[in-house]
C-alpha positions as CSV (number, residue, x, y, z in Angstrom):
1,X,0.0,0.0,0.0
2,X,1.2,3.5,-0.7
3,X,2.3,5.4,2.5
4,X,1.9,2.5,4.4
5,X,3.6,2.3,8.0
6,X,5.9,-0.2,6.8
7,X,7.0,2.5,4.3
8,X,7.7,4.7,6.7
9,X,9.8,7.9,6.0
10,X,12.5,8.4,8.3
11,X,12.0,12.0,9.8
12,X,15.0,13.3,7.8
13,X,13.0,12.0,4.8
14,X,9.6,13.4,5.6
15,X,11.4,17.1,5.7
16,X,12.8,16.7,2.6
17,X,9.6,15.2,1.0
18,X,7.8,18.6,2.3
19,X,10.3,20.5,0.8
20,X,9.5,18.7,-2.5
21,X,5.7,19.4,-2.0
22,X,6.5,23.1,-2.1
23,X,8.6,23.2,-4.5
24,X,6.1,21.2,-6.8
25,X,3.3,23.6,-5.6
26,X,5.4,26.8,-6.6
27,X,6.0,25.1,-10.3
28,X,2.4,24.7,-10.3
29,X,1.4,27.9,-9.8
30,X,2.6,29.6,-13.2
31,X,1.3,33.1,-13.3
32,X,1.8,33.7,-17.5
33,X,-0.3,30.9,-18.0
34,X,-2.6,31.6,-15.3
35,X,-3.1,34.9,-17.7
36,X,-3.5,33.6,-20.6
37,X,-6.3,31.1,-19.6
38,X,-8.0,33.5,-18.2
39,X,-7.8,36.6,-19.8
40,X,-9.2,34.7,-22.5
41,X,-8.2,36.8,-25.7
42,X,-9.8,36.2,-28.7
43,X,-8.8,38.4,-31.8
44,X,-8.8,42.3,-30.2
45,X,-11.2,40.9,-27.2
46,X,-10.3,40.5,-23.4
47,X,-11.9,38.9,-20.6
48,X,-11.7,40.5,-16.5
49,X,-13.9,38.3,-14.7
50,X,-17.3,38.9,-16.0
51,X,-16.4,41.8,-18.7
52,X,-15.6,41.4,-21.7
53,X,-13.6,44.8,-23.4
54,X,-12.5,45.7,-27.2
55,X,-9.0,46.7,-27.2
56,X,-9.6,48.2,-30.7
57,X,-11.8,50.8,-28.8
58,X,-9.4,52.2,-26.9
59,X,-6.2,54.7,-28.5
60,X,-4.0,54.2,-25.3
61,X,-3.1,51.3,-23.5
62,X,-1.6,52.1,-19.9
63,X,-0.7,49.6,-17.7
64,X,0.5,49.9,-14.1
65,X,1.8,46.8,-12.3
66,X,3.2,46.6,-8.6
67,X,3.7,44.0,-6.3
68,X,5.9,41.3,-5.8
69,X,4.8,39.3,-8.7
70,X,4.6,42.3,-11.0
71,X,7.7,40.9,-13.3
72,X,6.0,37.9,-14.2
73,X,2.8,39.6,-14.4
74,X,4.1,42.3,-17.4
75,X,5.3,39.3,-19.4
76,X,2.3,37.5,-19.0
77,X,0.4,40.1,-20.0
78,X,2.9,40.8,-23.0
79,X,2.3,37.3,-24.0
80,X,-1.1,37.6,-24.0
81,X,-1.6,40.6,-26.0
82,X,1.3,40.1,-28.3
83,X,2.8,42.3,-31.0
84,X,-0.8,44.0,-31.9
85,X,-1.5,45.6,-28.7
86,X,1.8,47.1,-27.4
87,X,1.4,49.0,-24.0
88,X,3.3,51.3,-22.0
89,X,2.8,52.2,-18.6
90,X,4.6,51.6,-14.8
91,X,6.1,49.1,-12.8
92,X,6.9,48.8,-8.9
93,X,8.4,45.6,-8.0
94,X,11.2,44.9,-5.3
95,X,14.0,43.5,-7.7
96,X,14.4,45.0,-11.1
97,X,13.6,43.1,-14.5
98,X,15.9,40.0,-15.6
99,X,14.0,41.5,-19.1
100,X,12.9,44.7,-19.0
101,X,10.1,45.5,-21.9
102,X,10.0,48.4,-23.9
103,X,7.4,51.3,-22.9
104,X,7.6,50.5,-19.0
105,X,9.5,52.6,-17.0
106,X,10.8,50.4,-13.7
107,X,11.0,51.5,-10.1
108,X,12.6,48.8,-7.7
109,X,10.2,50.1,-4.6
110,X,11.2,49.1,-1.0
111,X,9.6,46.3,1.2
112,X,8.6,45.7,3.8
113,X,9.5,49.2,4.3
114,X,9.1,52.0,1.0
115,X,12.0,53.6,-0.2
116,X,12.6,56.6,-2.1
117,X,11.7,54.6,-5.1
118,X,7.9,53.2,-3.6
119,X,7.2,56.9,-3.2
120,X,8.3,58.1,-6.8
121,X,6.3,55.1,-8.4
122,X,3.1,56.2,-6.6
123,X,4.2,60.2,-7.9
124,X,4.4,58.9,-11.1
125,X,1.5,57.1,-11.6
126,X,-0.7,59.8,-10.0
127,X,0.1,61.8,-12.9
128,X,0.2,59.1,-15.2
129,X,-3.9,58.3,-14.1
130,X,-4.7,61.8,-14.2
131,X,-4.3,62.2,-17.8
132,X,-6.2,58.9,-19.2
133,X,-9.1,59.8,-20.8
134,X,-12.6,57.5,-21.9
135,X,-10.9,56.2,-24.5
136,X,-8.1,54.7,-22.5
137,X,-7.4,51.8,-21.3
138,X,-5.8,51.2,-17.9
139,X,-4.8,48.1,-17.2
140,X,-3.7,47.4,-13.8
141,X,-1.1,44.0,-12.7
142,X,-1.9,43.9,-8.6
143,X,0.3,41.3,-6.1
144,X,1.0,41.2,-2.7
145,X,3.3,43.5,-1.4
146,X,1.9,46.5,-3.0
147,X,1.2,48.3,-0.3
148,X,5.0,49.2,0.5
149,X,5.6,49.3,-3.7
150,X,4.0,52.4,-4.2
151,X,2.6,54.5,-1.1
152,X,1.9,58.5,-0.9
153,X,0.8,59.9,2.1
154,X,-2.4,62.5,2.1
155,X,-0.5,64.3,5.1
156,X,1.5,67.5,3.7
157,X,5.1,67.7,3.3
158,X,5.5,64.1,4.7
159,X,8.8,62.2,3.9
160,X,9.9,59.1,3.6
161,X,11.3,58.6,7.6
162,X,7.6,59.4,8.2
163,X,6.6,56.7,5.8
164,X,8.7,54.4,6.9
165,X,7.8,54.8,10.7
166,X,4.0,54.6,9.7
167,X,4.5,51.0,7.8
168,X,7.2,50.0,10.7
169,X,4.6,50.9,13.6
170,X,1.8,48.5,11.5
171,X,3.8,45.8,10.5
172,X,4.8,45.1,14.3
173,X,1.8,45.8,16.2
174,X,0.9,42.7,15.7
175,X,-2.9,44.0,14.0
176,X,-4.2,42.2,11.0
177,X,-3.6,42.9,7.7
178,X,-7.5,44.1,7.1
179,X,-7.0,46.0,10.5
180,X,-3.5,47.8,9.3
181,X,-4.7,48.4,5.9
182,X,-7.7,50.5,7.0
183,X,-5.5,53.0,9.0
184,X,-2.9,52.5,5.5
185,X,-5.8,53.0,3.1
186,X,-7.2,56.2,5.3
187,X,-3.6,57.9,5.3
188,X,-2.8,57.1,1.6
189,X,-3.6,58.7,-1.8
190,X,-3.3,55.5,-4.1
191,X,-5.2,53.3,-1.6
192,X,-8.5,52.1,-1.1
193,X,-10.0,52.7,-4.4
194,X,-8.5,56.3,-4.7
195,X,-6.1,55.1,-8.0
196,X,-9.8,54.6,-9.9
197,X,-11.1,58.0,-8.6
198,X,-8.0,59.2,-9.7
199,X,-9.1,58.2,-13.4
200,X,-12.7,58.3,-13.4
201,X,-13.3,58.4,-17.1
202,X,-11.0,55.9,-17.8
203,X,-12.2,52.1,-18.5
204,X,-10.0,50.5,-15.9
205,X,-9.3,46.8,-15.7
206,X,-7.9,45.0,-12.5
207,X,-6.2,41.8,-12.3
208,X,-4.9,40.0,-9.1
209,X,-2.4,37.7,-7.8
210,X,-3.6,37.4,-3.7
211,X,-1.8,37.1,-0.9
212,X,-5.2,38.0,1.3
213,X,-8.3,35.7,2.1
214,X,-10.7,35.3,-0.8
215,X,-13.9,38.0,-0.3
216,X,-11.1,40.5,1.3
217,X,-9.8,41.7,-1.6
218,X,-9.6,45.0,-0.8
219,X,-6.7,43.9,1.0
220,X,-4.8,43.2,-1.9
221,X,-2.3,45.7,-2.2
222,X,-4.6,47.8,-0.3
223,X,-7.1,47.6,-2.6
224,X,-6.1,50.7,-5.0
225,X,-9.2,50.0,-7.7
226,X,-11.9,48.6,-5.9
227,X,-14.4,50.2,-3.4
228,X,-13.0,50.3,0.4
229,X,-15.1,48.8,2.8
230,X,-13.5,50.3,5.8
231,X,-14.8,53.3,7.2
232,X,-12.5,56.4,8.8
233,X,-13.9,54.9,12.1
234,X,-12.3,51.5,11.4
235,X,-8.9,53.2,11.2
236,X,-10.0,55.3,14.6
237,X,-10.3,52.1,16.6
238,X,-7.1,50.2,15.1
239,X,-5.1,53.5,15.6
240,X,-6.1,53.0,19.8
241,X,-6.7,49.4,19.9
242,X,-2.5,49.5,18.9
243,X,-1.8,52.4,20.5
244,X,-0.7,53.7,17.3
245,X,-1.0,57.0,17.0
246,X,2.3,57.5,19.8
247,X,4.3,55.1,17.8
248,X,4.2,57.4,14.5
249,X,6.7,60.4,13.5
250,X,5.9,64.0,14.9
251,X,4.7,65.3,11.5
252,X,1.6,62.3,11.4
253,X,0.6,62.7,15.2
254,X,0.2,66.3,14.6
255,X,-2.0,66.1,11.5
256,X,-3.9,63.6,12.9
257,X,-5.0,65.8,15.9
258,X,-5.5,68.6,13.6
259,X,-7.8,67.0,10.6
260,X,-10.1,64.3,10.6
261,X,-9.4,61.5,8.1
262,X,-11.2,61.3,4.7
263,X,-13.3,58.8,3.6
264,X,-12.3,56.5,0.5
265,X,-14.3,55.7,-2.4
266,X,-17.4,53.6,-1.3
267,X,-19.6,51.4,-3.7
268,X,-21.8,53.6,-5.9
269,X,-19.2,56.4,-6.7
270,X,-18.7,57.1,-10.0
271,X,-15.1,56.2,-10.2
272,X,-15.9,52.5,-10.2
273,X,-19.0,52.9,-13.4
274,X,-15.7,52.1,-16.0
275,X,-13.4,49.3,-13.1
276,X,-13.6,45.8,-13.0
277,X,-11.6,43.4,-11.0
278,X,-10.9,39.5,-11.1
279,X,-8.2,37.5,-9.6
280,X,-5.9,35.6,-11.9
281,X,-4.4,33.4,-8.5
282,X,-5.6,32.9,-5.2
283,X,-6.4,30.4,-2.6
284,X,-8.0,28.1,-4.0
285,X,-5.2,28.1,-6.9
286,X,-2.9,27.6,-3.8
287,X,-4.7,24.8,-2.3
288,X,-4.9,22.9,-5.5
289,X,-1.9,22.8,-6.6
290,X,-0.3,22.2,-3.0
291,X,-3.0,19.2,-2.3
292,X,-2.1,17.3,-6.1
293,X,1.5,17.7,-4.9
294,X,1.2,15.7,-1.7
295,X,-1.1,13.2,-3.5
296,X,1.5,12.6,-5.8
297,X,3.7,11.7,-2.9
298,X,1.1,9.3,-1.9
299,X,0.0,10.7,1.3
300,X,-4.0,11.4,2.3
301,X,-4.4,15.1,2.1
302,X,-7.0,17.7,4.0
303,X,-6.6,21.3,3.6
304,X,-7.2,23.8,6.5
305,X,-7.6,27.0,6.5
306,X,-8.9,28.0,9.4
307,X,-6.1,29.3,11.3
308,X,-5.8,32.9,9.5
309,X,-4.6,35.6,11.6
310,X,-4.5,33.6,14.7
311,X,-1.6,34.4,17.1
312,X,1.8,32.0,16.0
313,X,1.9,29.8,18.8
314,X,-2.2,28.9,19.0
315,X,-2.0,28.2,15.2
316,X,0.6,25.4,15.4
317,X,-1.2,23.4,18.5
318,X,-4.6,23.5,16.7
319,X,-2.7,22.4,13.1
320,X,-0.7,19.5,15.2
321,X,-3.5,18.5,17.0
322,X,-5.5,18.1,13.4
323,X,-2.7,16.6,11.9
324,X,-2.7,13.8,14.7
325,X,-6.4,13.5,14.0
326,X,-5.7,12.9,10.4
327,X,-2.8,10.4,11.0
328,X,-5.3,8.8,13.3
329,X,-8.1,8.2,11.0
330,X,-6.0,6.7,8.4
331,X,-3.8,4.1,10.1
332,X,-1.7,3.0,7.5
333,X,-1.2,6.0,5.6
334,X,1.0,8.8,5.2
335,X,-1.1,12.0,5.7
336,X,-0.6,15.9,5.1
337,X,-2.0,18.6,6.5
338,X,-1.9,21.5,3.7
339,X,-3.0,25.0,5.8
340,X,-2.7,28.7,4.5
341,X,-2.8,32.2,5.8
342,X,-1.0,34.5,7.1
343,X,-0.1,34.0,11.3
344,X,-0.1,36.9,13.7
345,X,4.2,37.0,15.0
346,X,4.5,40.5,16.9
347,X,8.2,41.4,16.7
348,X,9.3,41.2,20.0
349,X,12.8,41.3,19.8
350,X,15.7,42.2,17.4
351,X,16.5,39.0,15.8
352,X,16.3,37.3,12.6
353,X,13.3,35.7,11.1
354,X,9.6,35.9,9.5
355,X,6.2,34.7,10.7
356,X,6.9,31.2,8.6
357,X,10.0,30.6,10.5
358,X,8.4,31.4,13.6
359,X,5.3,28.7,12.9
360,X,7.7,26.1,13.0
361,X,10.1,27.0,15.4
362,X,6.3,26.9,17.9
363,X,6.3,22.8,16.9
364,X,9.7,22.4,17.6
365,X,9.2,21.3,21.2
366,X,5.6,19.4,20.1
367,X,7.3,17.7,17.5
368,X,9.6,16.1,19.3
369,X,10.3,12.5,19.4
370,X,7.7,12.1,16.4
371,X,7.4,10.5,13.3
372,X,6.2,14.0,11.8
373,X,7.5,17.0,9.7
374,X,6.0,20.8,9.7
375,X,7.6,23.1,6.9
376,X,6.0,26.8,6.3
377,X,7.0,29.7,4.0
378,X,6.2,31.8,2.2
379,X,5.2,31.6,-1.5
380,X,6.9,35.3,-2.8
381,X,10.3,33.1,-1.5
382,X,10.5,35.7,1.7
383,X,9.6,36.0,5.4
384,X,10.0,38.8,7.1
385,X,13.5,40.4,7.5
386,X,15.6,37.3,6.9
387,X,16.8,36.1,3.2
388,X,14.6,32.7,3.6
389,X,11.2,31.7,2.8
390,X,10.6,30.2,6.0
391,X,12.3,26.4,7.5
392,X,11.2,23.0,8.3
393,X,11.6,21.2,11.2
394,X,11.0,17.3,12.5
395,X,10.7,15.0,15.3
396,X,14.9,15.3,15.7
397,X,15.3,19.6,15.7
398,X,15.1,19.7,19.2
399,X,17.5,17.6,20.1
400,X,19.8,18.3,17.4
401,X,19.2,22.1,18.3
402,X,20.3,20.9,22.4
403,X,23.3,20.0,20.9
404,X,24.2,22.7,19.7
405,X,22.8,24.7,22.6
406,X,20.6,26.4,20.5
407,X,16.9,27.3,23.0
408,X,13.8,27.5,20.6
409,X,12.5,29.4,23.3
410,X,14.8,31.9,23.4
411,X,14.9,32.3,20.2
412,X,11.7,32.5,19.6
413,X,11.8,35.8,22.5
414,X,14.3,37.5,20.3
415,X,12.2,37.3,17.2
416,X,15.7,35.1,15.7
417,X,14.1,32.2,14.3
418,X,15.5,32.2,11.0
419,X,19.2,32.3,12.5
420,X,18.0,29.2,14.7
421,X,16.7,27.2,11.5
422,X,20.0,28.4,9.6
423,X,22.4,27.2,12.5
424,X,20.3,24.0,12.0
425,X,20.6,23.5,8.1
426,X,16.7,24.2,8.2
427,X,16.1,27.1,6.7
428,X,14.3,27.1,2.8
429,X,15.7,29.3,1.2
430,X,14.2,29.7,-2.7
431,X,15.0,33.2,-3.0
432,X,12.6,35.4,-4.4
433,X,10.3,33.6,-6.9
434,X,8.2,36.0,-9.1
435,X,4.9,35.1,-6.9
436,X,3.0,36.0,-3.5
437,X,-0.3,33.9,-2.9
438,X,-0.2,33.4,0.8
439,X,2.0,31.6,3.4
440,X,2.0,27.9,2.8
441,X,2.1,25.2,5.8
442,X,3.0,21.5,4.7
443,X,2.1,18.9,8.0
444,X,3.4,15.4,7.5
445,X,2.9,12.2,9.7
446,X,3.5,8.7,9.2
């Protein structure tokens, strides 16, 4: 029988088979033929979700693309349009091009922090928007990681250090990404459906690679196109919930106590009668690919994704305990537990390390002594300030970590987990791959 205990995997074995499983789910998740299957063109015709558009009606052709899969996003795009329909337009990515194409002009924006460049991209296609007419076409490329890309602040005079501090103070509160995007898309003037009100006559086409939960889209690079459904008292509560508002620069606390924020574009305003939106790859995509991938390694599969946005350490008891429950109900068998999302990993210290690798170092200690392997990372090939994707551990790290008198505890205080899994040989490193769906989790048992 396939998987069968008397197949068993040594532990050594069952990380490097979850490493195979995510590398087989990355290969699978190809976004220029993700485009053209679902852009659909047919002679001068396009496809975005429901809509159907005429490229011949249009004289110009814009496209603006940021986001960490923005690269292969352009030439997926360039491959479906071809030769007749040449385009130029903007890109914000955090690497430049291995082949840049002609009419784009390149920023290589910061992140997780903007740089210099993020706020010149977002100057540049302000203007660029401002000028498209009906008979334009703007085509925008939007992945995760966007929100950093391109950012311009409504606050007067503001500069980058203040930018910077503003994303710093959200990325390590410890909020969630739908609870530090409202205060981001309330602050910002590309955000929250304020790039389509910035080109209201233009017909404006959206397309999406997601790193956020399907039906929270408007997460997706803060959701530039599409209408915002977080209100200006949204961002009020998550600025005290976090105690926010004493963590930002000078120049933000004092506009904020001298102007009230203004609202983004809701459903019904005019700048969204020309905009649709569809998502090329999302969770689903994710899920599918990762789930044919572990049945092709001949283990029993369930997918999970319940544990979105749930502190790190309450996440990996609830996925161990439902991986034992699998492993349990199919004696005999090799099982995986496939689970997405993105954890909740407060900085608390000045280490090394990313959400992913903090996941696992939490099952270090409940793995040990079993037959079982836990590997997460993330898909864009990066997690948090270290140069991996995430690590794996099994049954052995802990006492291969003892011997080295490495503390998982300790480490996981200082916020150092990618130096513990690097010490270890366990970190993944892919570097960056051209992607960002969401954080991937890969549970196996024998």
């Amino acid at each position: 029988m396939e998987g069968a205990l008397s197949d068993a995997l040594p532990m050594a074995d069952l990380k490097q088979l979850a490493r195979r499983i995510f590398r087989d789910t990355l290969a699978a998740i190809d976004i220029p033929e993700t485009m053209r299957r679902k852009m659909q063109r047919e002679g001068s015709r396009i496809r975005c979700g429901r809509a159907v558009v005429d490229l011949r009606e249009f004289r110009a052709l814009q496209v603006i693309a940021y986001g960490k899969a923005s690269h292969a996003m352009v030439e997926g795009l360039a491959g479906v349009l071809g030769p007749e329909f040449p385009f130029a337009g903007i890109v914000s990515a955090p690497a430049a091009p291995q082949r840049p194409l002609a009419g784009l002009r390149y920023f290589t924006g910061g992140h997780p922090l903007p740089n210099e460049a993020s706020l010149a991209a977002a100057q540049e296609i302000l203007a660029r928007v401002a000028g498209c007419a009906e008979r334009t076409l703007l085509i925008f490329l939007l992945s995760g990681g966007g929100s950093a890309l391109v950012e311009q602040l409504l606050v007067p005079g503001a500069t980058l250090a203040d930018v910077q501090a503003l994303h710093r103070a959200l990325v390590t509160c410890g909020a969630p990404i739908d609870a530090m995007n409202a205060v981001r898309k309330h602050l910002s003037a590309v955000k929250g459906g304020r790039l389509a009100a910035a080109a209201p006559r233009a017909m404006k086409l959206a397309y999406g690679v997601s790193d956020v939960p399907p039906g929270r889209e408007s997460a997706l690079a803060s959701g530039p196109t599409i209408p915002d459904p977080t209100t200006c008292a949204d961002a009020g509560r998550v600025l005290a919930e976090y105690a926010l508002r004493e963590k930002l620069p000078p120049r933000l606390q004092e506009w904020l106590a001298r102007n009230p924020l203004v609202e983004t574009p809701k459903p019904g305003d005019p700048a969204f009668a020309r905009s649709h939106f569809t998502l090329l790859l999302g969770m689903d995509d994710l899920f599918h690919s990762a789930q044919a991938a572990a049945e092709a390694a001949g283990c029993v599969v369930r997918c999970d994704n319940s544990t979105d946005d749930w502190p790190v350490r309450d996440a990996a008891e609830h996925l161990l305990v439902q991986l034992e429950n699998l492993r349990a109900a199919h004696p005999g068998r090799r099982v995986a537990l496939v689970a997405d999302g993105e954890v909740s990993s407060p900085v608390t210290g000045g280490g090394t390390g990313g959400r992913n690798a903090a996941f696992v170092l939490a099952c270090v200690e409940k793995l040990a002594g079993r037959n079982a392997a836990v590997l997460s990372a993330g898909t864009d090939g990066i997690d948090g300030n270290s140069s991996a994707a995430g690590a794996v551990a099994d049954g052995e790290t802990l006492a291969r970590a003892r011997a080295l008198d490495l503390d998982p505890e300790d480490a996981f205080r200082r916020s150092d987990s990618a130096t513990f899994f690097a010490q270890l040989g366990d970190a993944l490193v892919t570097g960056p791959t051209g992607n960002n769906l969401r954080d991937l989790r890969i549970l196996l048992a024998d």
